[in-house]
PDB file of N, CA, C and O in Angstrom, chain B, residues numbered from 101:
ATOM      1  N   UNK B 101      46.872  21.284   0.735  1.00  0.00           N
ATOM      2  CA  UNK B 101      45.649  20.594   0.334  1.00  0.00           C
ATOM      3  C   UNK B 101      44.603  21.629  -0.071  1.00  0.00           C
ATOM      4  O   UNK B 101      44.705  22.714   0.502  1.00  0.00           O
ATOM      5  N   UNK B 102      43.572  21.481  -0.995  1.00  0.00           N
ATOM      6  CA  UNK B 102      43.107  21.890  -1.149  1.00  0.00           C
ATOM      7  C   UNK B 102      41.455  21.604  -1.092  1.00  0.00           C
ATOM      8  O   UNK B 102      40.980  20.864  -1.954  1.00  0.00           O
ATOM      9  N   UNK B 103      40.677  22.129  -0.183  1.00  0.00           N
ATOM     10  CA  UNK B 103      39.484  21.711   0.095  1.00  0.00           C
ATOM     11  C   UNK B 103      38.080  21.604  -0.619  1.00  0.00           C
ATOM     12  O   UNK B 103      37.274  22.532  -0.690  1.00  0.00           O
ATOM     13  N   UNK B 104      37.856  19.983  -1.282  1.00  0.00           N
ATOM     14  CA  UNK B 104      36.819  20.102  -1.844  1.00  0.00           C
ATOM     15  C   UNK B 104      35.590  19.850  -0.501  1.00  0.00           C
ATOM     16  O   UNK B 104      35.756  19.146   0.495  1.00  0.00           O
ATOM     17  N   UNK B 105      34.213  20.764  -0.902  1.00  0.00           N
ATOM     18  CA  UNK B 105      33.069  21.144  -0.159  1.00  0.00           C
ATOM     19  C   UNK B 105      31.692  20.788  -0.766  1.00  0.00           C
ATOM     20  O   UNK B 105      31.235  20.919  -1.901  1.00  0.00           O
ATOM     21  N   UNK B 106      31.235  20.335   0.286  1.00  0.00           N
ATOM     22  CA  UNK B 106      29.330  20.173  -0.826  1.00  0.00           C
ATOM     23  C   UNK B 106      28.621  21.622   0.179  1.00  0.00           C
ATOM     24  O   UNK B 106      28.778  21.885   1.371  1.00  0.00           O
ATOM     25  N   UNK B 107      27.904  22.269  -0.785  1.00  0.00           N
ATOM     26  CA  UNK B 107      27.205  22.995  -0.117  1.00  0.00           C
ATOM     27  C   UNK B 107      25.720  22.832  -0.267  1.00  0.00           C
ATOM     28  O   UNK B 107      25.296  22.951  -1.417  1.00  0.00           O
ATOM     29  N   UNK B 108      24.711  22.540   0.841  1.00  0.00           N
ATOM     30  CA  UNK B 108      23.311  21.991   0.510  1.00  0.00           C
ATOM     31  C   UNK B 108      22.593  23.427   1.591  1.00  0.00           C
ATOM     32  O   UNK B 108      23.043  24.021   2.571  1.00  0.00           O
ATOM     33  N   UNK B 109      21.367  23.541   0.842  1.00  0.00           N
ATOM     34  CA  UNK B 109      20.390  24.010   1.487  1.00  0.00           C
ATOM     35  C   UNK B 109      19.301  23.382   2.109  1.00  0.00           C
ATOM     36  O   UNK B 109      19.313  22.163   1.939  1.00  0.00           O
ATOM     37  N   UNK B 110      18.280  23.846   2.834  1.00  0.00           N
ATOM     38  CA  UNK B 110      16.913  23.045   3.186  1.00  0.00           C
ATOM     39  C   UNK B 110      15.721  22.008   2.361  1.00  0.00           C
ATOM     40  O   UNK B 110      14.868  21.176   2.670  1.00  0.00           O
ATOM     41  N   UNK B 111      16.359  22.748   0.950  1.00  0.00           N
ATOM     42  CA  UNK B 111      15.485  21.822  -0.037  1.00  0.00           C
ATOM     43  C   UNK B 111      16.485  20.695  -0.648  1.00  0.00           C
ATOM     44  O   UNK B 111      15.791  20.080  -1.458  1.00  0.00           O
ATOM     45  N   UNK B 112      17.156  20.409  -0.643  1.00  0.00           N
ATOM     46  CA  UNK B 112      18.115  19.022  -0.296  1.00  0.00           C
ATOM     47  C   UNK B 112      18.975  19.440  -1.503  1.00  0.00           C
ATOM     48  O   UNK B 112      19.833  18.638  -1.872  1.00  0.00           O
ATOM     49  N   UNK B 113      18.800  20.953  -2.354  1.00  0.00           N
ATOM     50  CA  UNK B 113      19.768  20.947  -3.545  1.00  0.00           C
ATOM     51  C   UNK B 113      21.204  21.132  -3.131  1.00  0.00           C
ATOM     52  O   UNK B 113      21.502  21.259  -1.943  1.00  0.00           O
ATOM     53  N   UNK B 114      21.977  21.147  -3.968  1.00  0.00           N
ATOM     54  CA  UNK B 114      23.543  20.641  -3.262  1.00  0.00           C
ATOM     55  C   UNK B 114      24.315  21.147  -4.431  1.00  0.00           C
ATOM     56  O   UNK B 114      23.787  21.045  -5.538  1.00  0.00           O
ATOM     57  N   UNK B 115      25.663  21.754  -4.311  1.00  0.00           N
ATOM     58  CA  UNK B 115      26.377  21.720  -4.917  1.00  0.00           C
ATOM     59  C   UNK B 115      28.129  21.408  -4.486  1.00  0.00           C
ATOM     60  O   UNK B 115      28.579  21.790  -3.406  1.00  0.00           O
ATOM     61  N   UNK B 116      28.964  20.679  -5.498  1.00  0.00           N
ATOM     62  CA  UNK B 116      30.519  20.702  -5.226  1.00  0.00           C
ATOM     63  C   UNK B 116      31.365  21.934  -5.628  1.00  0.00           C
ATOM     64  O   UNK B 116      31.315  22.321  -6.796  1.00  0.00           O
ATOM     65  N   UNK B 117      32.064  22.506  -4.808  1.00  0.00           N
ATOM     66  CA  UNK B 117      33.304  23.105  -4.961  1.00  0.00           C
ATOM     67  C   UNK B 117      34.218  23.175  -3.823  1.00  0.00           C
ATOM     68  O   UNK B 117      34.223  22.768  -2.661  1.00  0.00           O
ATOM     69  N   UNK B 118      35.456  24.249  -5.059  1.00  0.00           N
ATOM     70  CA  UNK B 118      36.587  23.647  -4.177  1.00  0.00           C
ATOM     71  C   UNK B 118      36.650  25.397  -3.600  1.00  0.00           C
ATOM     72  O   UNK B 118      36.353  26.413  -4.228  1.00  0.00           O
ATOM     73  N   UNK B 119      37.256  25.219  -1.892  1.00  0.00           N
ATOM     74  CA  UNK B 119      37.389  26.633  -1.462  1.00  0.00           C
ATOM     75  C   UNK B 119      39.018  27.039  -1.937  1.00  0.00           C
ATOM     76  O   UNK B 119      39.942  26.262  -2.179  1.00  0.00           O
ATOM     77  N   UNK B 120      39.006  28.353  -1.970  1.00  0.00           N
ATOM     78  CA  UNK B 120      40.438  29.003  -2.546  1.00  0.00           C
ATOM     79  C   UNK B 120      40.645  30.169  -1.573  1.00  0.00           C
ATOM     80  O   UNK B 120      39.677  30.823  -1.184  1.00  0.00           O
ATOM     81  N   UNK B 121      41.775  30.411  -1.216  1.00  0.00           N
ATOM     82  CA  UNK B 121      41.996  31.701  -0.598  1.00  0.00           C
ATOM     83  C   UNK B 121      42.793  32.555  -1.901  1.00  0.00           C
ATOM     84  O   UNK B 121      43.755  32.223  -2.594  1.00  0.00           O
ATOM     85  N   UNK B 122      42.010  33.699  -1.898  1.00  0.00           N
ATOM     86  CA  UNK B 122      41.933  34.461  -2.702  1.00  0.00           C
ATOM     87  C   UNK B 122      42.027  36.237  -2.404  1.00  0.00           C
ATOM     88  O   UNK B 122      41.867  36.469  -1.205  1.00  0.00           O
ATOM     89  N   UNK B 123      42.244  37.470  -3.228  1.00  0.00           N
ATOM     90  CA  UNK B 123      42.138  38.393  -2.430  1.00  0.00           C
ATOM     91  C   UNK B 123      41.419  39.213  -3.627  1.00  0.00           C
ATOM     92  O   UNK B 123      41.940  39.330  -4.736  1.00  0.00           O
ATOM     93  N   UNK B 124      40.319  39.700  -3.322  1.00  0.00           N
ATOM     94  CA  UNK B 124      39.374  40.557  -4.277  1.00  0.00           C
ATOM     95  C   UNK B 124      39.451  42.357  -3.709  1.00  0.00           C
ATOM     96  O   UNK B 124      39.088  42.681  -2.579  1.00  0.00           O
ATOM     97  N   UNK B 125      39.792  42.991  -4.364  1.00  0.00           N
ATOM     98  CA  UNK B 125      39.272  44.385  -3.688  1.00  0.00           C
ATOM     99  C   UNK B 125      40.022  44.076  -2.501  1.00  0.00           C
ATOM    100  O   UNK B 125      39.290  43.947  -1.521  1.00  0.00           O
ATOM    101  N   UNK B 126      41.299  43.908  -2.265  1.00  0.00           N
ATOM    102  CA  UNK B 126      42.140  44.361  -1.584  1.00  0.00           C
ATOM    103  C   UNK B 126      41.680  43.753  -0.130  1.00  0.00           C
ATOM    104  O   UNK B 126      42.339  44.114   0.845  1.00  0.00           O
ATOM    105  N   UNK B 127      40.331  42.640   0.116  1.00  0.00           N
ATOM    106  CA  UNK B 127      39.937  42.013   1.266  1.00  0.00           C
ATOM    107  C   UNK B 127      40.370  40.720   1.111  1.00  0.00           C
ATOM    108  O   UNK B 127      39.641  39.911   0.537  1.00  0.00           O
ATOM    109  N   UNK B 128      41.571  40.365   1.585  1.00  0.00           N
ATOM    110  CA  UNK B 128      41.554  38.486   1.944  1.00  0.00           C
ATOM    111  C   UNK B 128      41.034  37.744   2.103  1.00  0.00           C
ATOM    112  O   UNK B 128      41.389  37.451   3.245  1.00  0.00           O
ATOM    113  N   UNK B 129      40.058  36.787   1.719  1.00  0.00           N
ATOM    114  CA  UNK B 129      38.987  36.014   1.755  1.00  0.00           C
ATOM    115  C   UNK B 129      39.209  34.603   1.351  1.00  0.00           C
ATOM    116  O   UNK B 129      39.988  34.314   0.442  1.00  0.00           O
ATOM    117  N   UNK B 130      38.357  33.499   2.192  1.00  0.00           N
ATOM    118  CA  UNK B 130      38.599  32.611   1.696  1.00  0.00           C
ATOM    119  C   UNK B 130      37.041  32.738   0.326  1.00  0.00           C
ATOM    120  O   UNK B 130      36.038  33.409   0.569  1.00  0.00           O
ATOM    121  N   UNK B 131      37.237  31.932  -1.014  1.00  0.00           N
ATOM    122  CA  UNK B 131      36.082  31.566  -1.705  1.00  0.00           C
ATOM    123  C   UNK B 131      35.893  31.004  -2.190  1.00  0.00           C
ATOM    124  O   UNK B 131      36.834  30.222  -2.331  1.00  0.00           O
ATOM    125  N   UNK B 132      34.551  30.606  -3.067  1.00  0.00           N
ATOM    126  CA  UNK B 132      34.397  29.188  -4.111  1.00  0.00           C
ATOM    127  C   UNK B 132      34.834  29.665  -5.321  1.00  0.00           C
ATOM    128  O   UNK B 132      34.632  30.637  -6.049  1.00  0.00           O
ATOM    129  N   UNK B 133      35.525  28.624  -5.298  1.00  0.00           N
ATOM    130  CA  UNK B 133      36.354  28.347  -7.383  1.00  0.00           C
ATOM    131  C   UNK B 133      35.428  28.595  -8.111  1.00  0.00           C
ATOM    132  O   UNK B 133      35.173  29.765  -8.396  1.00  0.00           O
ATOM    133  N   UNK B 134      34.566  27.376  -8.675  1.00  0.00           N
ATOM    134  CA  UNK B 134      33.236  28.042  -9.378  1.00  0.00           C
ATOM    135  C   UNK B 134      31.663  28.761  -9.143  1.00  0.00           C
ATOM    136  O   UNK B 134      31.102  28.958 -10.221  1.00  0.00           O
ATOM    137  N   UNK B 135      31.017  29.103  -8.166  1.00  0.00           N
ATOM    138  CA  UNK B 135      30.361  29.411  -7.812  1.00  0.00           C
ATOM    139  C   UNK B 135      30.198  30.657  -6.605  1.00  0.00           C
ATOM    140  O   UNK B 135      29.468  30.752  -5.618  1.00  0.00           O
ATOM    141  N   UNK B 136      31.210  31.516  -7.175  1.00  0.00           N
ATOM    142  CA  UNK B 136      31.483  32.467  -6.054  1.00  0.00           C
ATOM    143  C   UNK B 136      30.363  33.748  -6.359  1.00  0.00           C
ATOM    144  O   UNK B 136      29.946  34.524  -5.499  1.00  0.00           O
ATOM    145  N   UNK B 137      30.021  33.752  -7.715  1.00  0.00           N
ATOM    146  CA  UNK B 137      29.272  34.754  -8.518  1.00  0.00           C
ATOM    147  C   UNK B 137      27.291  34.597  -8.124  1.00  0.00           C
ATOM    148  O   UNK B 137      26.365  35.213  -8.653  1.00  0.00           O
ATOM    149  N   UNK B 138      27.247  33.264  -6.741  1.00  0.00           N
ATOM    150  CA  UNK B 138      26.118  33.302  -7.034  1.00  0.00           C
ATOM    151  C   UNK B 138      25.436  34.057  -5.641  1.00  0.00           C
ATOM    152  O   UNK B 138      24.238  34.180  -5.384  1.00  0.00           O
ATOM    153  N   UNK B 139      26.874  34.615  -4.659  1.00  0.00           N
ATOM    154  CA  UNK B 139      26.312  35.265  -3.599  1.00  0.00           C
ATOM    155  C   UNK B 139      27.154  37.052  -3.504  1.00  0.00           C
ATOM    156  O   UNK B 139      28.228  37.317  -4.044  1.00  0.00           O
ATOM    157  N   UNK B 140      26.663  37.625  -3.028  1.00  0.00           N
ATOM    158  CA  UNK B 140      27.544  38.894  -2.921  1.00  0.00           C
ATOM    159  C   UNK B 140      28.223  39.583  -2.294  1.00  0.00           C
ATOM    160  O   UNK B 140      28.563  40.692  -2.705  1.00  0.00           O
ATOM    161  N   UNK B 141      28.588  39.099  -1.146  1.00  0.00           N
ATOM    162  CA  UNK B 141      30.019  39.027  -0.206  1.00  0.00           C
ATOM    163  C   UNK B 141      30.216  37.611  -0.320  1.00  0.00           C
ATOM    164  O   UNK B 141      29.664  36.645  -0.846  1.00  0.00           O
ATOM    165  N   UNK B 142      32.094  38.098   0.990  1.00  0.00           N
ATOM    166  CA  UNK B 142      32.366  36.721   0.754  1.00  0.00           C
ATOM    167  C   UNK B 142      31.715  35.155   0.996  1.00  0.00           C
ATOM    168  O   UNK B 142      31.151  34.986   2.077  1.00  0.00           O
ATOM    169  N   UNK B 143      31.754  34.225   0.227  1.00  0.00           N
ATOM    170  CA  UNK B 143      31.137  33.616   0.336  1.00  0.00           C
ATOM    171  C   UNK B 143      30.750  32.778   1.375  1.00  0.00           C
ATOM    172  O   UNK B 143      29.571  32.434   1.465  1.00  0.00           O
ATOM    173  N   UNK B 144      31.802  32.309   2.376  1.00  0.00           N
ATOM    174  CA  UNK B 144      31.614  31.904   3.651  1.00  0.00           C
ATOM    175  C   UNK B 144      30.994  32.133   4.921  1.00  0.00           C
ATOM    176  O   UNK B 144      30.479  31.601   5.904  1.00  0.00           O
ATOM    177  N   UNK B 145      31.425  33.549   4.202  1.00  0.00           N
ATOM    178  CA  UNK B 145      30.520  34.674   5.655  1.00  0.00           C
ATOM    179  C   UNK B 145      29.111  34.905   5.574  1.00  0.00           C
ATOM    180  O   UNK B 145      28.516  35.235   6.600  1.00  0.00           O
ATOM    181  N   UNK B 146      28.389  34.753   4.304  1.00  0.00           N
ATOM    182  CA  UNK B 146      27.589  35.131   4.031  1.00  0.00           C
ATOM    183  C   UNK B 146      26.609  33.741   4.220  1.00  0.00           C
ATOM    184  O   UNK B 146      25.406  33.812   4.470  1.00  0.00           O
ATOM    185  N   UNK B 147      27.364  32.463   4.050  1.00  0.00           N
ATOM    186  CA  UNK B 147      26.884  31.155   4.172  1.00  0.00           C
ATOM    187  C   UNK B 147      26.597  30.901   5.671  1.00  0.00           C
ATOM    188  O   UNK B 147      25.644  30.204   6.022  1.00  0.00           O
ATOM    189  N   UNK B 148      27.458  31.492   6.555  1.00  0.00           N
ATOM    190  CA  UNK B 148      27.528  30.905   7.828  1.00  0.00           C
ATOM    191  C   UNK B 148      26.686  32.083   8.841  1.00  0.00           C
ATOM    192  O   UNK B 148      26.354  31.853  10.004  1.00  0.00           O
ATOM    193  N   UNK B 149      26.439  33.361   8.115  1.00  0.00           N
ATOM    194  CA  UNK B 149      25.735  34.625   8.690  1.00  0.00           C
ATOM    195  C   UNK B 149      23.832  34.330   8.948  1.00  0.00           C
ATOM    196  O   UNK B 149      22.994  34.503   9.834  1.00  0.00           O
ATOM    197  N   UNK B 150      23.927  33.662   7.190  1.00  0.00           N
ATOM    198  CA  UNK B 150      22.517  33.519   6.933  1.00  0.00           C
ATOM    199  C   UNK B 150      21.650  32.182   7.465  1.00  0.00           C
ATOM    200  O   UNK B 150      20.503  32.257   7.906  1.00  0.00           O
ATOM    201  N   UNK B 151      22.415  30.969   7.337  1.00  0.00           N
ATOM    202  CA  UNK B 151      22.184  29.917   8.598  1.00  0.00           C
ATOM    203  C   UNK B 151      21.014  28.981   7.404  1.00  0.00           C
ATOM    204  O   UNK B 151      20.381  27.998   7.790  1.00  0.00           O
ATOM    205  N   UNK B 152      20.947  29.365   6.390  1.00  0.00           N
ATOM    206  CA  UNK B 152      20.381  28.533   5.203  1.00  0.00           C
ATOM    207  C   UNK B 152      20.851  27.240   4.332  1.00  0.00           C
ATOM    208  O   UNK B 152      20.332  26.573   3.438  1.00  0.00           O
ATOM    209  N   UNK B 153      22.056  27.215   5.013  1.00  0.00           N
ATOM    210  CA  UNK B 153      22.916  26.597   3.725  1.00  0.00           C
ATOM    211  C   UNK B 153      23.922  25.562   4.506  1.00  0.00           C
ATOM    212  O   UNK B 153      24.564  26.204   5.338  1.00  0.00           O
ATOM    213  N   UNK B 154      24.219  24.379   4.509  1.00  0.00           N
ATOM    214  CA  UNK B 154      25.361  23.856   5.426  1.00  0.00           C
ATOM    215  C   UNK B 154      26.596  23.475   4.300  1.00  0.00           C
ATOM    216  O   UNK B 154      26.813  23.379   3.092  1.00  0.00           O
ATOM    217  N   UNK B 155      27.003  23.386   5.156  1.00  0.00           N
ATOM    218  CA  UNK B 155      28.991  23.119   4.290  1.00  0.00           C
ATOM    219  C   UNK B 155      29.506  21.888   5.051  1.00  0.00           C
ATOM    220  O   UNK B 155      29.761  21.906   6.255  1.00  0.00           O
ATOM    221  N   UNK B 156      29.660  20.640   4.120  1.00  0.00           N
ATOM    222  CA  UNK B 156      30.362  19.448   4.555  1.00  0.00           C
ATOM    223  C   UNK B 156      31.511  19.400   3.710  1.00  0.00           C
ATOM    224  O   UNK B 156      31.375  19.465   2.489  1.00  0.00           O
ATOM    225  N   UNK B 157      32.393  19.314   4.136  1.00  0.00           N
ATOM    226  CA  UNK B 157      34.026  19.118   3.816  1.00  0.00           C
ATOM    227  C   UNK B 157      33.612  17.358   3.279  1.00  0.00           C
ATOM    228  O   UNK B 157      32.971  16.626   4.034  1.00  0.00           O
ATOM    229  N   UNK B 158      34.096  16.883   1.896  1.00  0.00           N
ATOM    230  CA  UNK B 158      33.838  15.957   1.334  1.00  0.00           C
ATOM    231  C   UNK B 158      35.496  15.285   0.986  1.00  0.00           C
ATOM    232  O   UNK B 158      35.570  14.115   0.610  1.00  0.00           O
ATOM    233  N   UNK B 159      36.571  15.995   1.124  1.00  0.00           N
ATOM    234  CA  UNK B 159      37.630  15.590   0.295  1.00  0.00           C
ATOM    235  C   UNK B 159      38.316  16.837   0.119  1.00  0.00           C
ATOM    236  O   UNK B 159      37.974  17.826   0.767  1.00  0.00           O
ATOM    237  N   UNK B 160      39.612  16.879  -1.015  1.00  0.00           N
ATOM    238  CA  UNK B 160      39.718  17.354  -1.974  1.00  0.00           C
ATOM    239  C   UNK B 160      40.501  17.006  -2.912  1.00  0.00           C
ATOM    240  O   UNK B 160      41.102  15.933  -2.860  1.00  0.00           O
ATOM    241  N   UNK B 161      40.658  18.076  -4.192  1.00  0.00           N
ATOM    242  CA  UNK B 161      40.744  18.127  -5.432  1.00  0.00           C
ATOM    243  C   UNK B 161      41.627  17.320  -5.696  1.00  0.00           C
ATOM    244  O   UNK B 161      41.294  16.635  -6.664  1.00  0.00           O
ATOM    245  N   UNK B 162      43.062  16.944  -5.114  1.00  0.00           N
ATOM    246  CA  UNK B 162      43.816  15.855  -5.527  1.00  0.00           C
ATOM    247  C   UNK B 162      43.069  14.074  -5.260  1.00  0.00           C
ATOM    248  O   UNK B 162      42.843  13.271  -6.165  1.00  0.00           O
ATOM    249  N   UNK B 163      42.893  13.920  -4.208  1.00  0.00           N
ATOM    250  CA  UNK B 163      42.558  13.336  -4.320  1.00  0.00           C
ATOM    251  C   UNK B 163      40.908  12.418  -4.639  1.00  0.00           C
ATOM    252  O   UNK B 163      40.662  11.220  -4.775  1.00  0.00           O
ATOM    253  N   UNK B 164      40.332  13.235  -4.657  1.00  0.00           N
ATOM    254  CA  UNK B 164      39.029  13.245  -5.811  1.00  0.00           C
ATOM    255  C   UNK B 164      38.343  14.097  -6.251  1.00  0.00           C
ATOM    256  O   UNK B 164      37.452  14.735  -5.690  1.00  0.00           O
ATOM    257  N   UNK B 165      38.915  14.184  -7.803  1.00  0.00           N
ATOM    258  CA  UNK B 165      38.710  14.902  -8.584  1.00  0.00           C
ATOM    259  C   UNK B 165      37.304  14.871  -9.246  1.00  0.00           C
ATOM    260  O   UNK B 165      36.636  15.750  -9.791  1.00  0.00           O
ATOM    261  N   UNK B 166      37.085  13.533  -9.006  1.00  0.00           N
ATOM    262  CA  UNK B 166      35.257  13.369  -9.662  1.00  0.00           C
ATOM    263  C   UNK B 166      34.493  13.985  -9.018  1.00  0.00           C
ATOM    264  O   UNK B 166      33.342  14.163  -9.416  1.00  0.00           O
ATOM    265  N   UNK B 167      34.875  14.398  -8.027  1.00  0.00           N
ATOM    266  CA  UNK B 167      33.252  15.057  -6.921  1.00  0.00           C
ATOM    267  C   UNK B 167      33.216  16.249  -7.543  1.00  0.00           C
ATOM    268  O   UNK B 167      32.305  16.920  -7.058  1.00  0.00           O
ATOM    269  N   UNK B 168      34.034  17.059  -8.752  1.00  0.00           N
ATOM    270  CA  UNK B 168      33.826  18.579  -9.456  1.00  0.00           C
ATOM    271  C   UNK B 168      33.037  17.936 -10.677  1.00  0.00           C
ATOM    272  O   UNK B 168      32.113  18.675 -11.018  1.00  0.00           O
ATOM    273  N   UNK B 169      33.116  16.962 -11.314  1.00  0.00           N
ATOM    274  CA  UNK B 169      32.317  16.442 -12.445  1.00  0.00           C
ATOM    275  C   UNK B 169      30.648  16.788 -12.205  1.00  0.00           C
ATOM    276  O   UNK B 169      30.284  16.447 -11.080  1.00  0.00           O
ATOM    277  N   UNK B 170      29.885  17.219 -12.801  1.00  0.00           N
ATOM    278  CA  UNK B 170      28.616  17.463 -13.268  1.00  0.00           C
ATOM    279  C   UNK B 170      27.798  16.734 -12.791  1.00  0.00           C
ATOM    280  O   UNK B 170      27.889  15.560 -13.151  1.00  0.00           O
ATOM    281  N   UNK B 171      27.011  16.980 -12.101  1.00  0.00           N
ATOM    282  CA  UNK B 171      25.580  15.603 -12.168  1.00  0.00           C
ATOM    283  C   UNK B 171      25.073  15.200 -13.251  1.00  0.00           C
ATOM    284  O   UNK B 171      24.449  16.064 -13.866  1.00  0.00           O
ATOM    285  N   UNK B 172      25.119  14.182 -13.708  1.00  0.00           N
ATOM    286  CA  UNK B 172      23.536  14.097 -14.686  1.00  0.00           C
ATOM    287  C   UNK B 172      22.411  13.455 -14.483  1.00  0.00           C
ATOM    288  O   UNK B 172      21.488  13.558 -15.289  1.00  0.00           O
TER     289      UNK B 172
END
């Protein structure tokens, strides 16, 4: 399975992705599919270090695929 995630901060903004285990620079990490570029370690650690940001497990990608679709 593969785990789709909402990630929200204090000001109620939010985003969907899906986590991937992945290996960058030779460190095993789990990270986000699209939005891995917007923090600078791994992304989990850095989410759960800093205490800004919460992570709700929503699903995933097989079985709903709309929660990666765009807001408008």
């Amino acid at each position: 399975m593969v785990t789709l995630c909402q990630f929200f901060n204090e000001d109620g903004n939010y985003y969907n992705d899906v986590i991937e285990w992945c290996i960058k620079y030779n460190y095993p990490a789990f990270e986000l599919k699209y939005h891995s570029h917007l923090y600078e370690s791994n992304v989990l650690s850095e989410i759960m270090n800093a205490g800004v940001e919460n992570i709700k497990v929503i699903g995933n990608v097989h079985e709903n695929p709309e929660l990666l679709e765009e807001k408008k």
